[in-house]
N, C-alpha and C positions, 0 to 999 in steps of 0.2 A: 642554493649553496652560496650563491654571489653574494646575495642580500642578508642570507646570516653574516657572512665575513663580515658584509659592512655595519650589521647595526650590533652584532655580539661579539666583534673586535676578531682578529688576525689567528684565531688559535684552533687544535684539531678537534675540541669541543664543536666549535662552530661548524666546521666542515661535515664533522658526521652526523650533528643534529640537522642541521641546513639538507644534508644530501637523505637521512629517513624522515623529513615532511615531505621533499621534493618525489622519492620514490613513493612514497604512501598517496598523496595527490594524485600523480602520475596512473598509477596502477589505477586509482577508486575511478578515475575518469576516461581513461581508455575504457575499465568493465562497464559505465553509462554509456557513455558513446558509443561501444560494443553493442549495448542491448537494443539499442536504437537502430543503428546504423549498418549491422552486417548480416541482415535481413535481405539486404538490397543488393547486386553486384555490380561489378565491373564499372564502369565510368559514377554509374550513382552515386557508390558507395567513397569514390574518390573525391564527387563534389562535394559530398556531407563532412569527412575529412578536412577538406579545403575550406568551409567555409566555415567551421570550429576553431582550426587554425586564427582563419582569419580576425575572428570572433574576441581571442583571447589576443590576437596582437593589439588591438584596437584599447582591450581592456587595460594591457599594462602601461598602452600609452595614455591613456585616461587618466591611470592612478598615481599621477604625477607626485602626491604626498610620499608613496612608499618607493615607486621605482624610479622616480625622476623622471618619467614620461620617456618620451624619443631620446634624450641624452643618456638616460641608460645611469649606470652606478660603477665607479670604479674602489675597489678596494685591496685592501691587503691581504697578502695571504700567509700564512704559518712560514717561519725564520727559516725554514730547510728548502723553502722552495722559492726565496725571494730571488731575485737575479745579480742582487750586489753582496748576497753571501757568500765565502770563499771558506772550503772547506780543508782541499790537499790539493800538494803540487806535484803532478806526475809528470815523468820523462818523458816527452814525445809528443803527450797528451795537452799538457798545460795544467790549470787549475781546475778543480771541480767547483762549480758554482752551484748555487740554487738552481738557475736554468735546468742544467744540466741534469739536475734530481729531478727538476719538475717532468724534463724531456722523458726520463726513463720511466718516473710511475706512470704519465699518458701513455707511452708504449706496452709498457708493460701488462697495463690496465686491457688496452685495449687487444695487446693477444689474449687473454684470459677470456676477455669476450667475448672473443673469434672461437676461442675453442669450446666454449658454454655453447654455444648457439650450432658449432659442427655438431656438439654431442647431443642435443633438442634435436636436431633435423634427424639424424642415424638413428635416433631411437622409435621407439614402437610408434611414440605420439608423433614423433615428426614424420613418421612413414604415414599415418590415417592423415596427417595434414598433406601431404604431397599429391595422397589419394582424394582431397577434398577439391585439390589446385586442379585435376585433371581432371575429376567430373564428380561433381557433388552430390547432382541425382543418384549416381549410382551410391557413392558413400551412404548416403541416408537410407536408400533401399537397401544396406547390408547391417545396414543398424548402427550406424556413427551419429553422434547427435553433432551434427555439422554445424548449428549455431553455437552450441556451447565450445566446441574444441574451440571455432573461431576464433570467440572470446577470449578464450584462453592464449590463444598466439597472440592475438591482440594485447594483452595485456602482461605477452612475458616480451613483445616489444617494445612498448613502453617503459616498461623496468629499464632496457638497456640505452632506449634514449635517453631517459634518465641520467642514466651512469655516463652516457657519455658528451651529455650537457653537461654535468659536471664536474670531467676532466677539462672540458674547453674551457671552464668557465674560469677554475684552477690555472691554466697556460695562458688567458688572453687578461687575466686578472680585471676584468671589467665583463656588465652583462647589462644585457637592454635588448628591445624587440628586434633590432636589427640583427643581431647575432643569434637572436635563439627562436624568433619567430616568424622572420620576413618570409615574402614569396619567393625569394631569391634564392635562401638556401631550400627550401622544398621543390625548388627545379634543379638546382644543384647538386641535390643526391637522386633526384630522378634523373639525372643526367648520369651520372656514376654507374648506376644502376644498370641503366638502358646499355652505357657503353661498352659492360664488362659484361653481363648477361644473366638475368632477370632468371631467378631461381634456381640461381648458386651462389654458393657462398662467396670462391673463388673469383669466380664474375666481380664482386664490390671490391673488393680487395685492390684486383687489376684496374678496373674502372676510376677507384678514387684515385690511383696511382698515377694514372695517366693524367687524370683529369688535376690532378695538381701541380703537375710537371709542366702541364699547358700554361696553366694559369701562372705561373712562377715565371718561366723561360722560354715562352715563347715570343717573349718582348724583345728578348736578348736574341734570339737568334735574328728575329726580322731584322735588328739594328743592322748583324753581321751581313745580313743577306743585302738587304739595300747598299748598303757599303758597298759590297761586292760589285752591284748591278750600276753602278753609276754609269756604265757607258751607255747605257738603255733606261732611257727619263721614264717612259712610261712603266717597265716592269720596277726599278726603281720607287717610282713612286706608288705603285700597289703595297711595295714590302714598306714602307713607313711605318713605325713603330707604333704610332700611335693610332695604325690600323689593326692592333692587335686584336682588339674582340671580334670586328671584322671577321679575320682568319678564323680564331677561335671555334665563331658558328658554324664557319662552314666546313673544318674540321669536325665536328660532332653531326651534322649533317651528314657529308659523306662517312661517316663511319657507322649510322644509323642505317644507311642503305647500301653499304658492303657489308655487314655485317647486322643484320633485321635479328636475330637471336642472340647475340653483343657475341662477344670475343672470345667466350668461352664457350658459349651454345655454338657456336660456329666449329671450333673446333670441336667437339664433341661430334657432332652432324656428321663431321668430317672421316672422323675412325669409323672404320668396316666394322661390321657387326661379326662376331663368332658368326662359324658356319657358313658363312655367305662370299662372295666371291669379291 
């Protein structure tokens, strides 16, 4: 989508041509990757992932003619979502910007997603897939063709990274391997993931939410906390600002191991089961 905006100009032609090549790509090459790849499980299947990733980061920094290599592409986006447009002046509120609209259709977007993907997992096929998650042998001994559903999840995952490569790409108005392919973000939502609890939905949700609040304010508050601790040089100088990812790790650390099922599988563990005492 990035790269339409930039070479077929600012308009929402570009954005929905850009975003059906991007899903159509998406989908065709998760289903090869699929047929390859989900044969295999558990860690294998993670480094064949990882290293396809890795594969295509390398490619877009290669293809320096079209994506500008590592610098990436910045461009414009359609007049209703720029950030120096001003639409109405509300009381209390202030003015509606672009921002402002861009804020709401990524929100917006992204509930719709949330609830697309609730309504996938509740239904028939996400119940055989849940059944695949817990033991596959048996699924395929009941007659689920557990490669193909795979494929199928696989590739209706894909659609929504798609969609919400997209939206990011709409909000940060600029796009390049660092943003949509590094290893940084694929540890970064492994880390969401991990922290909020790994097959639910609920789990990511909490997970990214914390995991964004760290990364925003956790700078701010060490600032306040050192402050605080000045009569004590040595805990003082732990809370240092600039030791913030410091903390950060080891915050996700201990929360990996209070919490080995993340935040939600914990709580869940947690509630008595009917029946029982």
């Amino acid at each position: 989508m990035g790269l339409a905006l930039y070479g077929w100009g600012p308009t929402w032609t570009s954005v929905a041509s850009g975003l059906g090549i991007a899903l159509a790509a998406g989908v065709v090459l998760a289903l090869l990757i699929g047929l390859f790849s989900l044969r295999v499980r558990a860690i294998f299947y993670a480094m064949i992932t990882l290293a396809v990733a890795s594969a295509f980061a390398i490619l877009a920094a290669q293809l320096s003619e079209f994506t500008r290599g590592e610098d990436g592409r910045s461009f414009r986006v359609p007049e209703l979502l720029r950030p120096a447009s001003r639409f109405i002046e509300l009381p209390l509120i202030g003015s509606i910007s672009g921002r402002t609209v861009a804020y709401y259709l990524v929100f917006v977007a992204s509930t719709l997603l949330f609830l697309a993907a609730l309504r996938i997992v509740n239904s028939p096929f996400g119940r055989v897939l849940q059944a695949i998650r817990e033991n596959d042998f048996r699924a395929e001994a009941l007659g689920y063709r557990t490669v193909s559903d795979r494929t199928v999840a696989n590739c209706l995952a894909a659609a929504m990274a798609v969609l919400a490569g997209g939206l990011d790409s709409l909000w940060l108005r600029y796009t390049g391997p660092d943003t949509t392919l590094s290893f940084a973000i694929m540890v970064d939502i492994l880390l969401m993931v991990v922290i909020g609890g790994m097959g639910t939905m609920c789990g990511a949700v909490i997970g990214t939410t914390l995991f964004v609040l760290a990364q925003n304010y956790l700078q701010k508050l060490m600032a306040v906390a050192a402050k605080a601790s000045e009569a004590l040089p040595v805990l003082a100088n732990l809370l240092q600002p600039d030791r913030w990812l410091h903390w950060l790790g080891v915050l996700f650390v201990a929360s990996v191991y209070f919490f080995p099922a993340g935040i939600v599988g914990n709580l869940r563990g947690a509630k008595p089961s009917r029946g029982r005492p």
